[in-house]
VMD Tcl script that draws the C-alpha trace (Angstrom):
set ca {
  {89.59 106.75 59.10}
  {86.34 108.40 59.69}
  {85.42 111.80 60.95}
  {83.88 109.53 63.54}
  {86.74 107.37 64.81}
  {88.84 110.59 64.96}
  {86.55 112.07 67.33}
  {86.76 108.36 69.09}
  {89.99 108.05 69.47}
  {90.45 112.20 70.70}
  {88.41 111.46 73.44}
  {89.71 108.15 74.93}
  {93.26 110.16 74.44}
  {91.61 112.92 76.39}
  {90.37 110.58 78.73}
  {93.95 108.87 79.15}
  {95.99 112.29 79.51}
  {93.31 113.05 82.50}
  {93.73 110.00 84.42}
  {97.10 110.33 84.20}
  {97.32 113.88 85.27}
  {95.21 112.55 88.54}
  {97.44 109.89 89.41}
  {94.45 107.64 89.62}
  {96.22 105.20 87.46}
  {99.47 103.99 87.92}
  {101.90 100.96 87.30}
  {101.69 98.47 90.54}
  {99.30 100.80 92.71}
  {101.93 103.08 93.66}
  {101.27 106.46 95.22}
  {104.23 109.53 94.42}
  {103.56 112.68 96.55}
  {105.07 115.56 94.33}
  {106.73 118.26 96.45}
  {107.29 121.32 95.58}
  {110.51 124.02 97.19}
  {110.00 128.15 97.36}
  {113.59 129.30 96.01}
  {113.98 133.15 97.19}
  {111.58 133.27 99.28}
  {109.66 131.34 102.35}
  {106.49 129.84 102.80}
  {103.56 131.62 103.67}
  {101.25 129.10 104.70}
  {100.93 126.99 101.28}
  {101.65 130.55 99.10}
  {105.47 130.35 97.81}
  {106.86 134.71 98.20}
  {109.80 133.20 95.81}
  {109.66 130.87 92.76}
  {107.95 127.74 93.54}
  {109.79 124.80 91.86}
  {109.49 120.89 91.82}
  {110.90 118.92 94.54}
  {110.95 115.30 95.12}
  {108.72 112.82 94.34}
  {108.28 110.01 96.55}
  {106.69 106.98 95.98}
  {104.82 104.62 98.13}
  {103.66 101.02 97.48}
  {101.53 99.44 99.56}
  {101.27 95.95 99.96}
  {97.55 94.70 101.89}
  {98.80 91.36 100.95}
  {101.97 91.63 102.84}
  {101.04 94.36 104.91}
  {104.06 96.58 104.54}
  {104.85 99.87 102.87}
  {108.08 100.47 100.51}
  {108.91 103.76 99.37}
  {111.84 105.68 97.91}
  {112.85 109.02 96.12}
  {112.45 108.63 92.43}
  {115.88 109.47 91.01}
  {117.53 109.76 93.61}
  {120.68 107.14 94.79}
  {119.20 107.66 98.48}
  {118.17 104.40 100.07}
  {114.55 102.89 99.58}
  {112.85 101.95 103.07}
  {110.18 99.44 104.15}
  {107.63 99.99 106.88}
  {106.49 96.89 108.28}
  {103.74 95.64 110.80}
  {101.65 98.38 108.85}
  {97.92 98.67 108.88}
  {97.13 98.34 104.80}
  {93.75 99.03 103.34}
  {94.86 99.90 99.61}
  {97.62 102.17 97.93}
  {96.19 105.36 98.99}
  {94.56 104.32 103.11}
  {97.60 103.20 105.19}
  {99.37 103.40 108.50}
  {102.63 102.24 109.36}
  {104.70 102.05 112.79}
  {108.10 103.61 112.75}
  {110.75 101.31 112.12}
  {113.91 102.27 113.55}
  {117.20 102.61 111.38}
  {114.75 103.40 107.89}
  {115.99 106.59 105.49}
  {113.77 109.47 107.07}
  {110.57 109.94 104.86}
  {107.34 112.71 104.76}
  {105.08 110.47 106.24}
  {104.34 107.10 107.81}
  {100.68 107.38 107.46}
  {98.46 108.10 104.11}
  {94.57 109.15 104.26}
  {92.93 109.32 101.18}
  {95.81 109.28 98.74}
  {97.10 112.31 100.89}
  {99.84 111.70 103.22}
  {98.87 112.70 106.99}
  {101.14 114.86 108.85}
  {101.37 113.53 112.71}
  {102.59 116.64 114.38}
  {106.09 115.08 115.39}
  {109.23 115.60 113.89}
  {109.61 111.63 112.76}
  {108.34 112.85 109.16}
  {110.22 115.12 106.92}
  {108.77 118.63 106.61}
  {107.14 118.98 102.92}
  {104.69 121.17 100.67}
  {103.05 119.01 97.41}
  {101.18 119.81 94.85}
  {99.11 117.50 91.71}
  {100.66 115.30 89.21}
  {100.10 117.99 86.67}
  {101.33 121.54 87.72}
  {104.79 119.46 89.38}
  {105.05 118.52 85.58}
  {104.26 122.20 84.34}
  {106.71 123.52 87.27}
  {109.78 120.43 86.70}
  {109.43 121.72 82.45}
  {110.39 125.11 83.95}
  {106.83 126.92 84.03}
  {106.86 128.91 86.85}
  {103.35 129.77 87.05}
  {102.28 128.35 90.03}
  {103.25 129.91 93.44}
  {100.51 127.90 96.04}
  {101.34 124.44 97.07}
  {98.29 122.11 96.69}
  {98.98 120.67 100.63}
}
mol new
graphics top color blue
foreach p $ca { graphics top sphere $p radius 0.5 }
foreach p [lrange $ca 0 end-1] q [lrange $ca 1 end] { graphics top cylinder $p $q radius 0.2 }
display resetview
């Protein structure tokens, strides 16, 4: 292989490994929300005064067909739930009523790939942070002490 095929095949890697760090692709349009916990200390706002460490993921997939919203905790042997009757533009722009007698979740709404905090206490109280430093913090990097949102 060429000097030229190497370079090639560096930068579509490159390419891939930033995508994926992004979350802009994933398998079946799902959205995870990576959370993040401050062990020894409380939150400051977003700042961590402890060790900031990986939390949950959880992982939403929208159906516009369907109009409904699974999610779940990945890894975890907690229930998945299903929001129905939901308002479903793609994976990352959806709103959801709350369906009564679902496992409690951190949001029932998402904006822009974010989820959207209503101000009640229906949604589970969360900090999150990108794809990539909930890797670096999860391999045991603590590096990081500000949650992304």
């Amino acid at each position: 292989m060429g000097p030229k095929w190497v370079a090639v095949v560096l930068v579509v890697a490159g390419l891939g490994v930033v995508l994926w760090a992004s979350d802009k692709i994933t398998i079946q349009g799902e959205r995870t929300i990576y959370t993040v916990h401050c062990e020894g200390g409380g939150w400051d706002g977003l700042q961590c005064r402890g060790t900031m460490v990986a939390g949950e993921r959880y992982r939403f997939r929208a159906s516009n067909v369907k109009q409904e919203v699974l999610y779940w905790v990945v890894g975890s042997p907690a229930p998945s739930g299903k929001f129905t009757q939901c308002k479903v533009k793609d994976r990352g722009n959806w709103a959801c009523p709350e369906n009564a007698g679902q496992p409690p979740t951190i949001t029932h709404e998402m904006v822009n790939g974010h989820p959207k905090r209503d101000g009640t206490d229906r949604d589970l109280a969360f900090k999150a942070v990108p794809k990539w430093v909930w890797w670096v913090l999860d391999w045991g990097f603590h590096v990081y002490n500000k949650a992304g949102y």
